[in-house]
Residue frames relative to the residue before (quaternion, step in Angstrom):
aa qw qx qy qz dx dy dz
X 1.0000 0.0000 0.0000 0.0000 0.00 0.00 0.00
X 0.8260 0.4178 -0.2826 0.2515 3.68 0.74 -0.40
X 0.4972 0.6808 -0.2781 0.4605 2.55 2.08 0.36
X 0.5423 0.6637 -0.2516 0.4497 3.17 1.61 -0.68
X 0.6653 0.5525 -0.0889 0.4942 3.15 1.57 -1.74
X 0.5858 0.4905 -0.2760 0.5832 3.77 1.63 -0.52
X 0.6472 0.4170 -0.3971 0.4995 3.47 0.85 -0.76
X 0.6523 0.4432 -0.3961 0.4704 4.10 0.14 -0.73
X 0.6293 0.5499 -0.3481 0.4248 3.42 0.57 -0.76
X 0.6275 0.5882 -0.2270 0.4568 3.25 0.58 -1.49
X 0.6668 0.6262 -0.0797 0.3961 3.71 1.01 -1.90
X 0.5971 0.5965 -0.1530 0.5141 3.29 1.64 -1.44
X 0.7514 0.4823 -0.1489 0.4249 3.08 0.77 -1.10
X 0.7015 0.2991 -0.2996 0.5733 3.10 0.74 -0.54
X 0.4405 0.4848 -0.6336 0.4117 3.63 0.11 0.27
X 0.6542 0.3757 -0.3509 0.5547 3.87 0.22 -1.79
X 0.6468 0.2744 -0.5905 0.3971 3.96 -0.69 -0.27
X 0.7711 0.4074 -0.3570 0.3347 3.47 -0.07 -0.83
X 0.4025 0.5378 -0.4292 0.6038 4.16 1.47 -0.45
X 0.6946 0.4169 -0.3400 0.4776 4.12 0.14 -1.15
X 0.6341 0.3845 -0.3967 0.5410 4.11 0.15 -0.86
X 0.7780 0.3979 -0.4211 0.2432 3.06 -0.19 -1.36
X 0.5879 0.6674 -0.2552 0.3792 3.74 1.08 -0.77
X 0.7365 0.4132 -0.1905 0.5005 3.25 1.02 -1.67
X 0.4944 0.6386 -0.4042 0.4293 4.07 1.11 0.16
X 0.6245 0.5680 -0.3254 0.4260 3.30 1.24 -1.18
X 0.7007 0.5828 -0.3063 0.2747 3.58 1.37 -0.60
X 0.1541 -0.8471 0.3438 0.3748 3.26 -0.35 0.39
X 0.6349 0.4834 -0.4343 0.4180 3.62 -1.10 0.42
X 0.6362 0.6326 -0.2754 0.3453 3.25 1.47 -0.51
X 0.0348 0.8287 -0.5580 -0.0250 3.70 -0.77 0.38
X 0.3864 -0.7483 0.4579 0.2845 3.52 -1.05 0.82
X 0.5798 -0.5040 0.5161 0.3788 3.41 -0.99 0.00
X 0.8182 0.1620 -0.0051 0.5516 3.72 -1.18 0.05
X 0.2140 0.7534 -0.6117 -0.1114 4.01 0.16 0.38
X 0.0542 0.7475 -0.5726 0.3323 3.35 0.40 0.69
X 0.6892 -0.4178 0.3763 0.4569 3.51 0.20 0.46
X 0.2867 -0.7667 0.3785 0.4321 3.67 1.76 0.88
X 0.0710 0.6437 -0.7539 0.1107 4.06 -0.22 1.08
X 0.9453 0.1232 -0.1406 0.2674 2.94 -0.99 1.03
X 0.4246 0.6033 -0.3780 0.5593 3.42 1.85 -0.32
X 0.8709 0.1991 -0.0253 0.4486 3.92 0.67 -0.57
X 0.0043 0.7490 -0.6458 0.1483 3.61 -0.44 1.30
X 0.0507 -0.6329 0.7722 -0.0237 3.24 -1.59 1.29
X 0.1423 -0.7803 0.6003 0.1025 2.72 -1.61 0.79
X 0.2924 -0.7168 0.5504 0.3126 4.04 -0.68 0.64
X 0.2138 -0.7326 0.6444 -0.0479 3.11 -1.48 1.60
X 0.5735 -0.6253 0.3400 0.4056 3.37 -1.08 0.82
X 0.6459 0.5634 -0.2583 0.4457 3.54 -0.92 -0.11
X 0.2946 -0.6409 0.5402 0.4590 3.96 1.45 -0.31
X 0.4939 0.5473 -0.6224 0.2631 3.61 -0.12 1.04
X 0.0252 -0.7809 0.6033 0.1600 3.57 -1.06 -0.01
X 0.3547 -0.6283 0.6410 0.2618 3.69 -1.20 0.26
X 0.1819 -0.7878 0.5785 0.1078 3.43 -1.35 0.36
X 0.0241 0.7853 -0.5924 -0.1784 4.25 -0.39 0.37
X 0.3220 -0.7378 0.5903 0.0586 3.08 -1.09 0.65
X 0.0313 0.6966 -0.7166 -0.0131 4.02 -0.45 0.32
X 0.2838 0.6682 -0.6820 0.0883 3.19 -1.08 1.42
X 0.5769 -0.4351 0.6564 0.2168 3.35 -2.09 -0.20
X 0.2151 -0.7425 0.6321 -0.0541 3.14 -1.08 1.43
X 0.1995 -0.8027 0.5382 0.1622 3.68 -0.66 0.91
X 0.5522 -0.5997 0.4176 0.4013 3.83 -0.95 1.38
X 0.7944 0.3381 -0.4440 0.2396 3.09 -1.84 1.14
X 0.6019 0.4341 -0.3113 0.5937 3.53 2.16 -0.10
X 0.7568 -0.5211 0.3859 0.0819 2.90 -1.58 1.15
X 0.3177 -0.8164 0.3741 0.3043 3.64 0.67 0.79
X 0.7468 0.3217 -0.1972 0.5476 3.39 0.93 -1.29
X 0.5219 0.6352 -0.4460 0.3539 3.66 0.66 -0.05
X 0.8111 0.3974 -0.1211 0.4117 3.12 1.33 -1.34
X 0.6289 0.4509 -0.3424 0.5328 3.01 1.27 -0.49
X 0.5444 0.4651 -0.5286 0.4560 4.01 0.95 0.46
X 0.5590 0.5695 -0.4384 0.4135 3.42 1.04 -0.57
X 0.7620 0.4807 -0.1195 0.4172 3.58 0.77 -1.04
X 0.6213 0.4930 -0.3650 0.4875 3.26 1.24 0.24
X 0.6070 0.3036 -0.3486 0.6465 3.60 1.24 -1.07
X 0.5288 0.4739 -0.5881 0.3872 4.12 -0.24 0.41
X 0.7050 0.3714 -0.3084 0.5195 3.43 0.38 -1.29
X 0.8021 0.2567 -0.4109 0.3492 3.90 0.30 -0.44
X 0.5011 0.5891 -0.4122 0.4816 3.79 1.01 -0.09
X 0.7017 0.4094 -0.3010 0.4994 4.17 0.84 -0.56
X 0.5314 0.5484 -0.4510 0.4621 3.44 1.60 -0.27
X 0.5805 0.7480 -0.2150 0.2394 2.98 0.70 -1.75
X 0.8477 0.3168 0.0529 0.4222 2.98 0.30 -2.16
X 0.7995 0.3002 -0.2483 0.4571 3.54 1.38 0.08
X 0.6346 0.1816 -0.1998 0.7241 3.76 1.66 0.48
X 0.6246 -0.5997 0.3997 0.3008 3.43 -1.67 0.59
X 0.4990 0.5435 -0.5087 0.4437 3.61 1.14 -0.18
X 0.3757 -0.6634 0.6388 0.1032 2.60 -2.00 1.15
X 0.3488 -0.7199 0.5155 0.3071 4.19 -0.27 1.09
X 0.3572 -0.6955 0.5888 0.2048 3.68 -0.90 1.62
X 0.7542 -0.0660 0.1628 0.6327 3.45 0.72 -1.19
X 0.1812 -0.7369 0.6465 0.0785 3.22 -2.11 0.55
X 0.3171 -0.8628 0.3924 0.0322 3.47 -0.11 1.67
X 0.2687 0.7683 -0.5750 -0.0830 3.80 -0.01 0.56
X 0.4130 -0.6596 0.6167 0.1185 3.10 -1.58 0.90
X 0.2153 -0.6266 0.7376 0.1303 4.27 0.25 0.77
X 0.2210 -0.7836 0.5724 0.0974 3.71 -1.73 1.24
X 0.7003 -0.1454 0.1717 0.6774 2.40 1.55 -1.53
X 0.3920 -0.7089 0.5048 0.2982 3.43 -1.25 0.09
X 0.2115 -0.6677 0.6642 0.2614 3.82 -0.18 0.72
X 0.1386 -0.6701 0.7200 0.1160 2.87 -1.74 1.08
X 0.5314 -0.6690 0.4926 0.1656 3.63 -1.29 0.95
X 0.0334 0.8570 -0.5056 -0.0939 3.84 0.07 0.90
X 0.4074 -0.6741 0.5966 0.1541 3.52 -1.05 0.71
């Protein structure tokens, strides 16, 4: 039985990382960390109560508004949770790494 209960879990999770990427692309200026199949650019966690929390580590490209963009990218990631599983998103952590600057 706890293997079954690791595998859904395990399953869960990767649905919400992939709901969280799939969201945080739509943004623009935004970039994940590690795009590798974003390992590690995106952690959810299941909270009691069907809530979960989400962190994000991304890369901001020069000329966007740090907080502008990272509000955009929180109500995406919690509106694609929202609207496509019963968990409600408690919080959405972003962690800015860097800012790519664009040389000419």
């Amino acid at each position: 039985m706890a293997k079954d209960s690791t595998k859904i879990t395990t399953a869960l999770s990767n649905v919400l990382v992939s709901l969280a990427s799939e969201a945080a692309q739509d943004v623009e200026g935004i970039c994940l960390l590690n795009s590798k199949r974003n390992k590690g650019a995106v952690s959810v966690y299941v909270l009691p109560n069907e809530k979960v929390a989400v962190d994000l580590f991304i890369d901001i490209e020069q000329g966007y508004s740090v907080p502008s963009a990272v509000a955009v990218l929180q109500e995406r990631v919690k509106t694609q949770i929202e609207s496509a599983t019963k968990f409600k998103v408690q919080s959405v952590n972003v962690q800015v790494m860097n800012v790519n600057v664009i040389t000419q």
